[in-house]
N, C-alpha and C positions, 0 to 999 in steps of 0.2 A: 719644922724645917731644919735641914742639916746644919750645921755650924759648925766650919773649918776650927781644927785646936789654935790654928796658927794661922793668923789672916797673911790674903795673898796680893800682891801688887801687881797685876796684869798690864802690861805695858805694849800696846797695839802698834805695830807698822805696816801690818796692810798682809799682802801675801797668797799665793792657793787657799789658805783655809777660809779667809777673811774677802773672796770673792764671789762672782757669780757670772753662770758660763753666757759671753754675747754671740750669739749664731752669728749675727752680721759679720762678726771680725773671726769667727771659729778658733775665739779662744778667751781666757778666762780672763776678766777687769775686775780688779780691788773696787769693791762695795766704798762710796767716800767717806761713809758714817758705817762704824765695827760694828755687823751684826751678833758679835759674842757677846759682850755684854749682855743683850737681851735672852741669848741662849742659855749664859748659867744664871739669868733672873728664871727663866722658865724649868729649871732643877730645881729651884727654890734653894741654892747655895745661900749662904751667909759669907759675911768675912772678909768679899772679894770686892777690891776696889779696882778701877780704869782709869789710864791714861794712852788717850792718842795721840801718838805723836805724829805720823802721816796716816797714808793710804797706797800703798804703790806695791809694785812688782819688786823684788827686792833685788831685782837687778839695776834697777832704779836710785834704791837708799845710795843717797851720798855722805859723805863724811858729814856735812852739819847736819845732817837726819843721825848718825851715830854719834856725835857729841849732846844731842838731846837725848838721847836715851841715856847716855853715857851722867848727864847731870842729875838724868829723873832719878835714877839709881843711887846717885852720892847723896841727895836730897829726901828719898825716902826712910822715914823711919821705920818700914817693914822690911825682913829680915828675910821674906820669902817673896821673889819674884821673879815671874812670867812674863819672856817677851814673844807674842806671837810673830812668826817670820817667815817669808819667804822663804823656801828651803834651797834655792841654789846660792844663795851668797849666806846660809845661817852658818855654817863654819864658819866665816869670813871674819860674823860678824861677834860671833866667841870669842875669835882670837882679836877683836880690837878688842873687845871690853877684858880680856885679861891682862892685853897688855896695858893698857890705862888705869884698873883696877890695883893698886897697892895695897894692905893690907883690908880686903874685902872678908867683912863677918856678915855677906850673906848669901844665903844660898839663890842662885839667880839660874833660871836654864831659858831654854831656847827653843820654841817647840813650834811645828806647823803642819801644814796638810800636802799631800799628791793630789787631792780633790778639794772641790767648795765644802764649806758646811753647810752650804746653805743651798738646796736643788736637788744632791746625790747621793740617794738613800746608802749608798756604797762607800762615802765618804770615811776615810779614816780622821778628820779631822776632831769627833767628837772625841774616838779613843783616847788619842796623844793626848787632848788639853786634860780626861781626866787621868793621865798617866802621869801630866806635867805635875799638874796638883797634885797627887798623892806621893809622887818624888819628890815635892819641897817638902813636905811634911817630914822625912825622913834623912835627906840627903844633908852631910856637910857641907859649912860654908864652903863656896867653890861656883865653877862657871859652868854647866852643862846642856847639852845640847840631847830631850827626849823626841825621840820617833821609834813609832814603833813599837812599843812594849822593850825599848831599849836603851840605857844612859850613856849616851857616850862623853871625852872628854870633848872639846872644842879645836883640841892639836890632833887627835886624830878620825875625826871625822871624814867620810868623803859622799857624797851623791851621786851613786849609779844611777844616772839615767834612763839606762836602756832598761833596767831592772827595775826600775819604781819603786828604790831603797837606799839607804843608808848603808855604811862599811866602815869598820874600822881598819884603816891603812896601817896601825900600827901591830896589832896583832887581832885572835881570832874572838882574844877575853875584852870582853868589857865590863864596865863601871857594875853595871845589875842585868 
């Protein structure tokens, strides 16, 4: 079985990637128990530990759902970690944990899905979380936000909607 060099801290708040599509309401509801977990036990990952903090649309997360993340983060002694997120408020939610975050030595990103993981064989969701992971392995300590096969920083991110992507508002370069 694989064995990350450098265990990872995955920190769950729900989101597209961590839902599943309800017909009755023709549209996606956060799963209330994180089906990833079970997804990189079935990679046969090593290394990787969980914590949920909710379940919700991260349109949803209020500030005490980001002061819990915000503790788990001060409190864990892993140096590498994953918060899975909702993608329209995960800028949002970069730029609180930067600003909260004073002299951070660890590498923390941000990462989530345009689809479930779980139902849509089409889903980007598996990509990014192994793109999360292999960008902790690598990335200086700092706050970033992967989608995409893309690092961006958390101040210039944005979410085209109508495009079903990410942008960086600041310029055309980003991080990787």
């Amino acid at each position: 079985m694989p064995k990350l060099k450098k265990k990872i801290h995955i920190i769950l708040t729900g989101g597209t990637i961590d839902s599943y599509y309800d017909s009755t309401k023709d549209t996606v509801v956060a799963n209330k128990k994180s089906i990833i977990p079970e997804y990189i036990k079935r990679l046969r990952i090593k290394g990787v530990k969980f914590t949920q903090v909710c379940a919700k649309d991260s349109r949803d997360i209020r500030e005490n759902d980001l002061k819990k993340v915000l503790k788990l983060i001060q409190k864990s002694k892993d140096k590498r970690i994953i918060i899975t997120h909702g993608t329209y408020t995960m800028p949002d939610t970069g730029r609180f944990l930067k600003s909260h975050l004073s002299n951070n030595d660890k590498v923390i990103i941000l990462t989530g899905a345009m689809l479930p993981l779980k139902e849509f064989a089409s889903s980007d969701a598996g990509f990014n979380l192994g793109y999360a992971m292999a960008q902790a392995e690598h990335l200086k300590s700092g706050i970033y936000v992967c989608m995409q096969g893309v690092t961006f920083a958390p101040d210039e991110i944005a979410k085209m909607i109508s495009q079903g992507e990410f942008i960086s508002i600041l310029s055309k370069e980003n991080i990787s």
